[in-house]
ChimeraX commands (.cxc) that place a marker at each C-alpha (Angstrom):
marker #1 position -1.41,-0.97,-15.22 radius 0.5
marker #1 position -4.79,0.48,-16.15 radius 0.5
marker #1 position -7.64,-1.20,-16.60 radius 0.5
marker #1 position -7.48,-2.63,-20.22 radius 0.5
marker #1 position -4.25,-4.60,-19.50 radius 0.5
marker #1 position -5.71,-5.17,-16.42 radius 0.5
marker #1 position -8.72,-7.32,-17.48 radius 0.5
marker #1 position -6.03,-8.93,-19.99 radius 0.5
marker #1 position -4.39,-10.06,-17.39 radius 0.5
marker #1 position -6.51,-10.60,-14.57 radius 0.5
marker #1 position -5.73,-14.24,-14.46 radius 0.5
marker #1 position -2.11,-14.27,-14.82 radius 0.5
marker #1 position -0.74,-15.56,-11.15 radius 0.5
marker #1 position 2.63,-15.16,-9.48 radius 0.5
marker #1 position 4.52,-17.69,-8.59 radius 0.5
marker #1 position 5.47,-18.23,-4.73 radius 0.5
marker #1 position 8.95,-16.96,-4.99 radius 0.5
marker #1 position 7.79,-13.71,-7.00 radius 0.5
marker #1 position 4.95,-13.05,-4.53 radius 0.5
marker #1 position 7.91,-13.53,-1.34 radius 0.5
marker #1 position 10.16,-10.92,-3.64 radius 0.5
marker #1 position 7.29,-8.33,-4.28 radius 0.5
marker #1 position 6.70,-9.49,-0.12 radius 0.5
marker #1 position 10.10,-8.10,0.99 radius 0.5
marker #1 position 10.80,-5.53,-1.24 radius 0.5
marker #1 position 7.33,-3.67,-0.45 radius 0.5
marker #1 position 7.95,-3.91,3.71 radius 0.5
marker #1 position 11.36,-2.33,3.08 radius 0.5
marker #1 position 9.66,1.06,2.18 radius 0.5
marker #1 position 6.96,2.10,5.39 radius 0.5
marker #1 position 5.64,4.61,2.64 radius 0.5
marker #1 position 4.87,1.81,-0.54 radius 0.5
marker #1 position 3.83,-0.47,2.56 radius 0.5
marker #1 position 1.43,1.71,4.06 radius 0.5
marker #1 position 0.06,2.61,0.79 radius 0.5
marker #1 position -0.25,-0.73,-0.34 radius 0.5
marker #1 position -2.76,-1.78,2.63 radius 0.5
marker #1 position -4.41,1.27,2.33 radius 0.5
marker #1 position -5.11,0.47,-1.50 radius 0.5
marker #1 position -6.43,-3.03,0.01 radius 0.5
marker #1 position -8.33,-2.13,2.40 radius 0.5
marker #1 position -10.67,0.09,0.42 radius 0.5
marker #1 position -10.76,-2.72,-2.23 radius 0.5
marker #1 position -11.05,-5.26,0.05 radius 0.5
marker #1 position -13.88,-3.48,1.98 radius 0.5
marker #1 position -16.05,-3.67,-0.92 radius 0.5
marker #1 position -15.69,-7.15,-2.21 radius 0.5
marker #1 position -16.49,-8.21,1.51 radius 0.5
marker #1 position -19.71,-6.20,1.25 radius 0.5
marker #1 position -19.86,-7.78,-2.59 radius 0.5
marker #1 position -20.92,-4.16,-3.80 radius 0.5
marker #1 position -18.99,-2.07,-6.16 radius 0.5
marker #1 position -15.25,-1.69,-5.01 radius 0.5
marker #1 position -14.32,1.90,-3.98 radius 0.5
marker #1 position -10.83,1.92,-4.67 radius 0.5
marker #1 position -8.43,4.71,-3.82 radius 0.5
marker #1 position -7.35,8.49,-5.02 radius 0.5
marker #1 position -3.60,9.96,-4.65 radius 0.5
marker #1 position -5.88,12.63,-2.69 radius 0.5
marker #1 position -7.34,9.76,-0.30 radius 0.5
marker #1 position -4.26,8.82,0.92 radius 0.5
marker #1 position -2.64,11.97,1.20 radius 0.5
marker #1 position -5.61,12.95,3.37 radius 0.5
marker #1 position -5.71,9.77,5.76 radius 0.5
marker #1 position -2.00,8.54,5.69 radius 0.5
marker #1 position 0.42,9.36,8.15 radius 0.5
marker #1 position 4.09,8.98,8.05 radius 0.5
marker #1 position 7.50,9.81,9.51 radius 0.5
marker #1 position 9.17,12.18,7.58 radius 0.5
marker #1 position 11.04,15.31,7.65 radius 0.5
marker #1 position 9.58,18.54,7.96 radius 0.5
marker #1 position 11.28,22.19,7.72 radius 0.5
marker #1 position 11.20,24.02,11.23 radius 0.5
marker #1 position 10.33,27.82,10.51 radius 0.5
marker #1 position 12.06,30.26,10.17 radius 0.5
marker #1 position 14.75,27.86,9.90 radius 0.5
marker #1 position 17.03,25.79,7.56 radius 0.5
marker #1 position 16.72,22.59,9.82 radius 0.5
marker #1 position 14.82,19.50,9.48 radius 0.5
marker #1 position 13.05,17.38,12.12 radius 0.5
marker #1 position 11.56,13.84,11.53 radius 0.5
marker #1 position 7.83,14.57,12.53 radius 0.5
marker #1 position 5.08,12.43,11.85 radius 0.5
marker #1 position 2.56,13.97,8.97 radius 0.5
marker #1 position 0.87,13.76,6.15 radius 0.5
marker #1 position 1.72,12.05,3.02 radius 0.5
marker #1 position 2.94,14.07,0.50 radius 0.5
marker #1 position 1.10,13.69,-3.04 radius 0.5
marker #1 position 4.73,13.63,-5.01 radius 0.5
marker #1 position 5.95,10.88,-2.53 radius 0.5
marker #1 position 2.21,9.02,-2.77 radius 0.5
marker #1 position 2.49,9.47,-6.35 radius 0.5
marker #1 position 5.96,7.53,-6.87 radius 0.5
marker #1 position 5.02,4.53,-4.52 radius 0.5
marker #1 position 1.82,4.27,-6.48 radius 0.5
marker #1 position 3.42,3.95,-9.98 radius 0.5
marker #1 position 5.41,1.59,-8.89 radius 0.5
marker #1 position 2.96,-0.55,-7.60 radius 0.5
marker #1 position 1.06,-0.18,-11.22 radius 0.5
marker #1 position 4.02,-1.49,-13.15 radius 0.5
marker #1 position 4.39,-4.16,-10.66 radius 0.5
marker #1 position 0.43,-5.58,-11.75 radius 0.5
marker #1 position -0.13,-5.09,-7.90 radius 0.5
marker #1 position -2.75,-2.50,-8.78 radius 0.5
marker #1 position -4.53,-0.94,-11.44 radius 0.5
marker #1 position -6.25,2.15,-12.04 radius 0.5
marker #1 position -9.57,3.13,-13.83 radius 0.5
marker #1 position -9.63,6.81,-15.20 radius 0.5
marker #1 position -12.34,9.26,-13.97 radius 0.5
marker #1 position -12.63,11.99,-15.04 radius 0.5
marker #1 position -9.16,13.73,-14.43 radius 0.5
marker #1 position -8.61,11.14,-11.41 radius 0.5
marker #1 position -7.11,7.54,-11.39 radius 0.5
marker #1 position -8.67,5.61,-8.91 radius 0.5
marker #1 position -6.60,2.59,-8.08 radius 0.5
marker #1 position -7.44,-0.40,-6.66 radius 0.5
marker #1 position -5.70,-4.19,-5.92 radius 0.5
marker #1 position -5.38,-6.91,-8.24 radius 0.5
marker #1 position -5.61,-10.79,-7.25 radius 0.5
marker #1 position -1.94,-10.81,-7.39 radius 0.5
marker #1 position -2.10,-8.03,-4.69 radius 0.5
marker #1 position -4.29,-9.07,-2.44 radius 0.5
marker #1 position -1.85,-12.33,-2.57 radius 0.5
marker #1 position 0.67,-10.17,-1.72 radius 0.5
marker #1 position -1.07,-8.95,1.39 radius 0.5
marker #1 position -1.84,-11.78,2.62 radius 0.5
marker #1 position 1.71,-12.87,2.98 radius 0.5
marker #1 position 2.17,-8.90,4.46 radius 0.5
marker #1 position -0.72,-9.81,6.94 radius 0.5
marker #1 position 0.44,-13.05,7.88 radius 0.5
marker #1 position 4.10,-11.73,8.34 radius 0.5
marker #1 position 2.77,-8.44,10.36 radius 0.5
marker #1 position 0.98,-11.00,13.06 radius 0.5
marker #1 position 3.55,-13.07,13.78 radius 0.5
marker #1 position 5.77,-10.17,14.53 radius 0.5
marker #1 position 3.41,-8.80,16.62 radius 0.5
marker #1 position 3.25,-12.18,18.54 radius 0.5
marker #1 position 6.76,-12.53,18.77 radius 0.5
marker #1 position 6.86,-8.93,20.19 radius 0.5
marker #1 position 4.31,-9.89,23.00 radius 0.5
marker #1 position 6.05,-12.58,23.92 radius 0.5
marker #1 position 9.19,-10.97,24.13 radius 0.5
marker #1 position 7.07,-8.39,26.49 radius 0.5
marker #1 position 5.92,-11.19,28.01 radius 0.5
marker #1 position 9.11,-12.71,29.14 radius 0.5
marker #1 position 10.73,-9.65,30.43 radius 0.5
marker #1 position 8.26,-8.96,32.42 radius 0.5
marker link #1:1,2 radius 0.2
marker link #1:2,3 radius 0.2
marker link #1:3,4 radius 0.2
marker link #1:4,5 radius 0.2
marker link #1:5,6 radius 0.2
marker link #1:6,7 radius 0.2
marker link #1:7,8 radius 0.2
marker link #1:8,9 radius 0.2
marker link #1:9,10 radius 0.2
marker link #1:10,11 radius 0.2
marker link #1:11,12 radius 0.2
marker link #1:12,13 radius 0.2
marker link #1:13,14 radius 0.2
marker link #1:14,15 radius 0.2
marker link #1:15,16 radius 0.2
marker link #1:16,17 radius 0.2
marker link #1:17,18 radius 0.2
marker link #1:18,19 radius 0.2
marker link #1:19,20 radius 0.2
marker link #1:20,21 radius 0.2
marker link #1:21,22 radius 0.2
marker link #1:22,23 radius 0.2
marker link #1:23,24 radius 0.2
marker link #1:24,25 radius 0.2
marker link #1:25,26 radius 0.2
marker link #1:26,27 radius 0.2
marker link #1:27,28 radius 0.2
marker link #1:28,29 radius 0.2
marker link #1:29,30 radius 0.2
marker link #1:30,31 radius 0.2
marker link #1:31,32 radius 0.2
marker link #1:32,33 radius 0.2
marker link #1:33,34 radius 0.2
marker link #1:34,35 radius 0.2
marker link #1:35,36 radius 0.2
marker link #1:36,37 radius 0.2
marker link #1:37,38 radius 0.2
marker link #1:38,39 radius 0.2
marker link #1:39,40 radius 0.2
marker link #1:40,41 radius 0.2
marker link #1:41,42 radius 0.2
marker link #1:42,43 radius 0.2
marker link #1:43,44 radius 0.2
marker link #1:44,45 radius 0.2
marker link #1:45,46 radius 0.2
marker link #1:46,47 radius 0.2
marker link #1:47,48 radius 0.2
marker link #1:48,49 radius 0.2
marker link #1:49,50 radius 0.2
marker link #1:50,51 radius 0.2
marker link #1:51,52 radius 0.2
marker link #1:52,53 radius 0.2
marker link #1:53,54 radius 0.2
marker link #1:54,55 radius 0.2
marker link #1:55,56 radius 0.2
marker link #1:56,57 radius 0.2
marker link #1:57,58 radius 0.2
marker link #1:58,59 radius 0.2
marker link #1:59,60 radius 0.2
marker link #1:60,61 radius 0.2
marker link #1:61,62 radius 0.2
marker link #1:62,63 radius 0.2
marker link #1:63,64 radius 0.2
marker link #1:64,65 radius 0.2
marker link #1:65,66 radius 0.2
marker link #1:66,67 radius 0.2
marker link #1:67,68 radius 0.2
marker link #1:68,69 radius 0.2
marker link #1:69,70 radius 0.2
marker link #1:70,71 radius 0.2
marker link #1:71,72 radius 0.2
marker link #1:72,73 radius 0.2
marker link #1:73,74 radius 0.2
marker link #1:74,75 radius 0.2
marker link #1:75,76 radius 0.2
marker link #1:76,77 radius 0.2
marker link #1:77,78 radius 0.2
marker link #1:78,79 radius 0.2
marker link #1:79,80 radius 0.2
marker link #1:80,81 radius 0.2
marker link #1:81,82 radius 0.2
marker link #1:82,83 radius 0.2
marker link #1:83,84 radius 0.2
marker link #1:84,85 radius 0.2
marker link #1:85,86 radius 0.2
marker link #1:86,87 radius 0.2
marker link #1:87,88 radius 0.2
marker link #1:88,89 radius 0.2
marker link #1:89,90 radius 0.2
marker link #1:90,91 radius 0.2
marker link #1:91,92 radius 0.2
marker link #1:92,93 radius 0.2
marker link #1:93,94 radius 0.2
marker link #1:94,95 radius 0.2
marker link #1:95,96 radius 0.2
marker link #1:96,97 radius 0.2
marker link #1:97,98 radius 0.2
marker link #1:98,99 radius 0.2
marker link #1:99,100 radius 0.2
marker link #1:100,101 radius 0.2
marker link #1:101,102 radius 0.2
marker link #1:102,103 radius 0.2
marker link #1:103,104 radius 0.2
marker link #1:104,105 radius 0.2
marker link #1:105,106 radius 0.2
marker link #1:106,107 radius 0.2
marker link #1:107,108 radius 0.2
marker link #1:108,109 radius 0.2
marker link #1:109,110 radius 0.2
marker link #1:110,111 radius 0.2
marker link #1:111,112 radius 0.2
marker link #1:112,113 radius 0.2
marker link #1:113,114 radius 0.2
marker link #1:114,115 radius 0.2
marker link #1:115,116 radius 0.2
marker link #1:116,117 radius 0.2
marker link #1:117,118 radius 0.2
marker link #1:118,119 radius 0.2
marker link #1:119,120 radius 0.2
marker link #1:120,121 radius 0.2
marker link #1:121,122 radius 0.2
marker link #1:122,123 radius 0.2
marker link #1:123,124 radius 0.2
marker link #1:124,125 radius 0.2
marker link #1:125,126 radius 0.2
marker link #1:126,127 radius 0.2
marker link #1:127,128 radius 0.2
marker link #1:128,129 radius 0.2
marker link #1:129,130 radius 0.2
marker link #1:130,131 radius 0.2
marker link #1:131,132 radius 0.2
marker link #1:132,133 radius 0.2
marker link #1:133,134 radius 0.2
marker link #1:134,135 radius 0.2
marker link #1:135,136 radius 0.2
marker link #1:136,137 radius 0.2
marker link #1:137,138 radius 0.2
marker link #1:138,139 radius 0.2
marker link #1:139,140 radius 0.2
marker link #1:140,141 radius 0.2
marker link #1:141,142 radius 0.2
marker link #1:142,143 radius 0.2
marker link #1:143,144 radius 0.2
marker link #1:144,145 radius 0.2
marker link #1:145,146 radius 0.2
marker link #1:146,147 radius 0.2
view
């Protein structure tokens, strides 16, 4: 979604079961997911701060995300699940997809999109937020009473 459609939409809400859907199908994938916050965060950053929002490059997040994946040993024709670097054709997938979902949008500058999270995403994150916590509650508990 670019910006145009975005401010032509900016209202538009989901409803509960759509923002659950968009919920489940984005923590299936660790790459969309992590992604996804990172597009919040540096949105979400600048409305704290109520300045202009910063928003995110393909090149950001290729440059700060990390994530399991494989990677060729040399001098060989094996793989080995290593954690690395985002690569910009996988980044660039998970990011269109979040465009056609209205999740994000993009402003064009120059040659570079910069993307950043709609109302409708940020709902969405919420829900991830919440959802993240109380996992991490029910972990420590778990820890908890083993120990």
């Amino acid at each position: 979604m670019d910006n145009e459609m975005y401010n032509k939409y900016k209202e538009a809400k989901l409803s509960d079961e759509l923002t659950q859907m968009f919920t489940e199908l984005i923590m299936e994938d660790e790459v969309t997911l992590k992604i996804f916050i990172y597009i919040g965060k540096r949105t979400g950053v600048a409305k704290e701060k109520e300045s202009v929002s910063i928003g995110a490059t393909i090149t950001d997040m290729t440059n700060d995300i990390m994530v399991n994946r494989p990677v060729k040993l040399k001098g060989k024709s094996k793989f080995k699940m290593t954690e690395a670097f985002l690569d910009r054709k996988r980044a660039e997938r998970a990011v269109q997809s979040l465009l056609l979902t209205g999740l994000c949008y993009y402003e064009q500058v120059g040659k570079t999109k910069v993307i950043y999270c709609t109302g409708r995403g940020f709902d969405v994150l919420r829900i991830i937020y919440a959802q993240q916590k109380q996992l991490e509650r029910n972990k420590t508990k778990s820890d908890y009473i083993t120990n």
